[in-house]
C-alpha positions in Angstrom: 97.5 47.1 -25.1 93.9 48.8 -23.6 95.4 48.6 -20.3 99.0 49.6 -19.1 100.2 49.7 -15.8 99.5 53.7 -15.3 95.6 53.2 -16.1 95.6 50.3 -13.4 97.3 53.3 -11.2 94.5 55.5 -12.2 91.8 53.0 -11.5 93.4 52.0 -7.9 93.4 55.8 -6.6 90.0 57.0 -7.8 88.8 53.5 -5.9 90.8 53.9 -2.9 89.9 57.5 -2.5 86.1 56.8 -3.6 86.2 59.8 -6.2 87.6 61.4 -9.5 88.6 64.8 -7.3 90.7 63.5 -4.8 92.0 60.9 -6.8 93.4 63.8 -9.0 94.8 65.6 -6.5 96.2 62.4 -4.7 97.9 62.1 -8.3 98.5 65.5 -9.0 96.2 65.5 -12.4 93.0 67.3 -13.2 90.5 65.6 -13.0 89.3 65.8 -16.8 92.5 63.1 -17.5 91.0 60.7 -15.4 88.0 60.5 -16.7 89.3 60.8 -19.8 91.7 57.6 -18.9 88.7 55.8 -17.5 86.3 56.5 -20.0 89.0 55.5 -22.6 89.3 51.4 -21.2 85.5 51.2 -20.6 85.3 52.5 -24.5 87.5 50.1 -25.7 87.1 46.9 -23.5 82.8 47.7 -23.6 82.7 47.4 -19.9 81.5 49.8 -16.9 84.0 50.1 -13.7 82.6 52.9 -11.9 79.2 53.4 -10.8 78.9 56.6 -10.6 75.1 56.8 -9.8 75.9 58.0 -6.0 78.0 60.1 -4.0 80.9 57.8 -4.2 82.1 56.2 -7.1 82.2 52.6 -6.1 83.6 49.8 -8.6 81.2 47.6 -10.7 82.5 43.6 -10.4 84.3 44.3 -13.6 85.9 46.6 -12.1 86.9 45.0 -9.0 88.4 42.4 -11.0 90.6 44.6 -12.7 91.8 45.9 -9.7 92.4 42.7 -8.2 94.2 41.3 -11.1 95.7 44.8 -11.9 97.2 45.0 -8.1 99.7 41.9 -8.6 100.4 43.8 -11.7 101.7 46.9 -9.9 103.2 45.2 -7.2 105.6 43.4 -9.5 106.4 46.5 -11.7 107.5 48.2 -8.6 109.8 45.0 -7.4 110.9 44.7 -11.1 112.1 48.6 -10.0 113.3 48.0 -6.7 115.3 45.0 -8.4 117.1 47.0 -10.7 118.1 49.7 -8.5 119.3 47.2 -6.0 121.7 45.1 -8.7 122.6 48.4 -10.7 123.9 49.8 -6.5 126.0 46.1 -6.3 123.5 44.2 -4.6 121.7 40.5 -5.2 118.9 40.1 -5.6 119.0 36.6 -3.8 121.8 34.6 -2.5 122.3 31.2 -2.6 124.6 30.1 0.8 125.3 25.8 0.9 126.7 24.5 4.4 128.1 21.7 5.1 126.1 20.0 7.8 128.8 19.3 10.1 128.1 22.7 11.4 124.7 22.6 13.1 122.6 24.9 11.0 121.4 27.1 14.3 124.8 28.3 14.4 123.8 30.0 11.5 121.2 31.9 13.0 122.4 34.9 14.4 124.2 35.9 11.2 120.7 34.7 9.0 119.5 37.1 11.7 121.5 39.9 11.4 121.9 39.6 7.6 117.6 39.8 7.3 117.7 42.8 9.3 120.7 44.7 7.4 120.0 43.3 4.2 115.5 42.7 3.8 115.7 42.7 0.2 118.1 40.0 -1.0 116.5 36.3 -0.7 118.3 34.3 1.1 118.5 30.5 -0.4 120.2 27.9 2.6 120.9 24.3 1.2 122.6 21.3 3.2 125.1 19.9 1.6 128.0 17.1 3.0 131.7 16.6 2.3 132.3 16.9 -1.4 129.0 17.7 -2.4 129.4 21.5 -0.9 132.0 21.8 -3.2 130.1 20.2 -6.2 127.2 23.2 -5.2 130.0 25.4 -5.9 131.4 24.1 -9.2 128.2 23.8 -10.8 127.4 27.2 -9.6 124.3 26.2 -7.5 125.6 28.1 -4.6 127.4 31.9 -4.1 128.8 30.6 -0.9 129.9 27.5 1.0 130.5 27.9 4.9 132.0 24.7 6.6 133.5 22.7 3.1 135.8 20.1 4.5 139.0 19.3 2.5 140.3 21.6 -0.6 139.2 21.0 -3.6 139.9 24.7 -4.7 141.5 24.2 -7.5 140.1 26.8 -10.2 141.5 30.5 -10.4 138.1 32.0 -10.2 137.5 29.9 -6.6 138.9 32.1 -3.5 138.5 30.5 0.4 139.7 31.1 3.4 140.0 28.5 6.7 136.9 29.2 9.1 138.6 26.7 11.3 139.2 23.2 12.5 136.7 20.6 14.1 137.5 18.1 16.1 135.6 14.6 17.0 135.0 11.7 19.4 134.3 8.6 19.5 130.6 8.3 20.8 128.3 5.5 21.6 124.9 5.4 23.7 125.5 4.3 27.6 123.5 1.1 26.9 125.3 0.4 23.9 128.1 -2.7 24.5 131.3 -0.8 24.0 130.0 2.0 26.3 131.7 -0.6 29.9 134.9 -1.9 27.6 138.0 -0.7 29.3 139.7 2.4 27.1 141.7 2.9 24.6 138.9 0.6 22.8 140.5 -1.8 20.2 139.3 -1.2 16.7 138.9 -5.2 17.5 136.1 -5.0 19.3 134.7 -1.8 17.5 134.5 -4.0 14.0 131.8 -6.2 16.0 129.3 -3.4 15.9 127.8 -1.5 12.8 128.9 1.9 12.4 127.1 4.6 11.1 128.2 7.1 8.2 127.1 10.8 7.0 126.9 10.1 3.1 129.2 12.3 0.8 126.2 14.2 -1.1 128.2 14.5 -4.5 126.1 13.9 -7.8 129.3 14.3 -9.7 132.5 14.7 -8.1 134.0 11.1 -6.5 132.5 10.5 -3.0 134.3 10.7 0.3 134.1 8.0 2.8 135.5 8.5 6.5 135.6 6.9 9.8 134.5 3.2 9.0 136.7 0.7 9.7 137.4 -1.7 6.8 134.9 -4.8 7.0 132.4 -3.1 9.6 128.8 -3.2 9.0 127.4 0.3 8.2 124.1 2.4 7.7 124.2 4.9 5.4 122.6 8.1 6.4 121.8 11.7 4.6 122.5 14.0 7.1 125.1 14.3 10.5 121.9 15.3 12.8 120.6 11.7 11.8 124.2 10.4 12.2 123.7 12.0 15.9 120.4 10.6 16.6 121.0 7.1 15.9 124.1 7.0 17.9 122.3 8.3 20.7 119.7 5.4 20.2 122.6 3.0 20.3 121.5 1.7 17.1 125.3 2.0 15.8 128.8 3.7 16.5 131.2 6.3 15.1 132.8 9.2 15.1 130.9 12.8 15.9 132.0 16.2 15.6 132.5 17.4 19.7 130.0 20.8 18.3 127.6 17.9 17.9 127.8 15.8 21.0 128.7 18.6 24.4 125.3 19.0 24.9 124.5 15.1 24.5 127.3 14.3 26.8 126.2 16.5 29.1 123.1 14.8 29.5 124.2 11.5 29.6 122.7 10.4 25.8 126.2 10.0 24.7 129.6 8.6 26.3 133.3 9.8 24.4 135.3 6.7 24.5 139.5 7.0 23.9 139.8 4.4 20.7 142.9 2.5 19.7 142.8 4.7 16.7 141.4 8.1 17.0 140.4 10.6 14.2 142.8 13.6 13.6 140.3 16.9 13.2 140.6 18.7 10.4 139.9 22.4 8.9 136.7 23.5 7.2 136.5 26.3 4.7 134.4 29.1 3.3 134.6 29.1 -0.3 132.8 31.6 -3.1 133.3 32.2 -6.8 135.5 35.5 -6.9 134.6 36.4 -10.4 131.1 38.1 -9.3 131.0 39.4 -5.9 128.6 41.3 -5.4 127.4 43.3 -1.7 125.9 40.3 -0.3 128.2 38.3 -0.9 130.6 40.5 0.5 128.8 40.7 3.4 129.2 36.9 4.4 133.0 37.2 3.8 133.1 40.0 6.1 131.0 38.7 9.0 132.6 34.8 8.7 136.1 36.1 8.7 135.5 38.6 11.6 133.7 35.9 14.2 134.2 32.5 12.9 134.6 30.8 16.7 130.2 31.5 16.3 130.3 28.7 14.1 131.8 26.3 16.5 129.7 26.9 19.4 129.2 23.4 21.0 125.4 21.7 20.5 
């Protein structure tokens, strides 16, 4: 090679500093070397980078395109470093976190936050995933983490979780919407009239859940509990919410909780990780979701 990264070094410092002398003290060499080093890749390549017909030595467009090409160069030998520092100390280099979107994704925040500010080098990779398909991230080792999985389908040795905690949900329709002036408890009677609306179970792989549709209602089919939220707010259809969803909607009047003939039972959610490679991270996440969990329940 006529060019290795420590000529490109060479090349940057005598152009940053505009000459051979203090680019050899800047570097701690005499100044012979450089030229030598320079002199040597304008030898081989047959090229000119400096123009040293002035006071300064200024790059020839040759040379500026070296070291505009050769800069990406440097920058990525010294990440390539930084990188193996940072695994050969125990930490990722990125993380890849899937929640299920039953949790709103700002209640993430402060702990992206935080984590950005204690932990700047590791890239932080945040998919939405629903019911089974947080665990399917898991298994197929798309993600390091999974905050909020509902259910337990822990059933590997190498899979360790712990219970963030439980969610509960209400029955919510628009105030225009018809069931919004029946008298309560409503009867699942009258709720089978009116099309529900369901979350879909994002699993590729792994057998589908399906909750809170009675059987023989109409249904859409939706990707994601925000739009769930939205187009039970529009009065477009009916269902079940998560109450972390709906406070603020309620609040406002968007949303109305009706008592049901047959409400649905909460249930627990889960943080789940691959316990085989754990690295500081990783071990982060554990630490900060076991020590305030009740931040992931804050009411929407």
């Amino acid at each position: 090679m006529k060019i290795d990264l420590n000529s490109i070094s060479v090349l940057e410092s005598i152009a940053r500093n505009g000459s051979f002398a203090k680019a050899a003290e800047e570097l701690n060499l005499v100044r012979s070397a450089l030229t030598y080093t320079v002199k040597n890749i304008e030898t081989k390549l047959n090229i000119t980078i400096f123009d040293r017909s002035g006071h300064k030595a200024q790059l020839t467009p040759i040379g500026k395109y070296i070291l505009e090409q050769g800069s990406d160069l440097l920058k990525q030998a010294q990440i390539l470093e930084d990188n193996i520092q940072q695994i050969a100390s125990g930490w990722e280099t990125e993380l890849h976190i899937v929640y299920d979107d039953i949790i709103p994704l700002k209640n993430l925040f402060p702990l992206i936050e935080l984590f950005h500010l204690e932990c700047p080098h590791i890239q932080l990779h945040i998919t939405a995933e629903r019911l089974k398909g947080t665990w399917e991230a898991l298994f197929t080792k798309r993600a390091d983490l999974i905050i909020g999985a509902a259910g337990d389908f822990a059933q590997a040795p190498e899979i360790s979780t712990f219970t963030l905690g439980q969610l509960d949900f209400d029955f919510a329709v628009a105030p225009h919407h018809p069931l919004a002036s029946l008298p309560e408890p409503i009867k699942n009677s009258e709720i089978i009239k009116y099309c529900s609306v369901v979350a879909n179970d994002t699993a590729k792989e792994l057998t589908p859940m399906t909750t809170g549709r009675l059987l023989g209602q109409d249904r859409i089919a939706v990707n994601s509990i925000h739009s769930k939220f939205i187009m039970q707010c529009a009065g477009l259809a009916v269902g079940f919410l998560p109450k972390i969803w709906i406070h603020d909607a309620v609040k406002k009047g968007k949303l109305i909780v009706k008592k049901v003939e047959k409400s649905k039972a909460g249930g627990n959610v889960s943080v789940a990780w691959n316990n085989q490679k754990i690295g500081k991270g990783l071990q982060w996440w554990l630490d900060h979701l076991r020590d305030k969990p009740s931040q992931l329940f804050t009411t929407n």
